[in-house]
C-alpha positions, -999 to +999 in steps of 0.1 A: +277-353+232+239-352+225+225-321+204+190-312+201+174-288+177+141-276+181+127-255+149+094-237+152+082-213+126+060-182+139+041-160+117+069-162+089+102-161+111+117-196+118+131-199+149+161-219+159+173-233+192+200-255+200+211-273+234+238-289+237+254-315+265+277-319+281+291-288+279+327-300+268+351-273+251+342-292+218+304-286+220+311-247+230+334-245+200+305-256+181+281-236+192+301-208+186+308-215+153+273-223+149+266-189+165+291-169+140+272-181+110+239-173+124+256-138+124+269-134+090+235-143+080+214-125+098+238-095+087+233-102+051+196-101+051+196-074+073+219-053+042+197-069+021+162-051+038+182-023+041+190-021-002+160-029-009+143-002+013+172+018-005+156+008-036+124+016-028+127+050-019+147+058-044+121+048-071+096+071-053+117+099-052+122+097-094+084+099-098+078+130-081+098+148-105 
């Protein structure tokens, strides 16, 4: 099994991709997993953003009172 991993990082977003061969049911399951924490992730700083944003607005809503 041979993985490569090629990282680049683009105007402050890092970008991941990942090839794997051959494509045995080994290397899929671990790509999925791979995949599945990729997720979780990019849902926690998504919730994050979104909180902060949250924050944000709430803040500005206090001072024009």
């Amino acid at each position: 099994m041979m993985i490569q991993v090629s990282q680049t990082t683009k105007g402050g977003r890092t970008q991941i991709r990942i090839a794997a061969t051959p494509k045995s049911p080994q290397t899929r399951a671990l790509l999925a997993q791979f995949k599945k924490g990729v997720r979780t992730i990019e849902k926690k700083w998504k919730a994050h953003a979104a909180a902060a944003k949250k924050r944000a607005a709430k803040g500005r809503r206090g001072r024009r009172r």
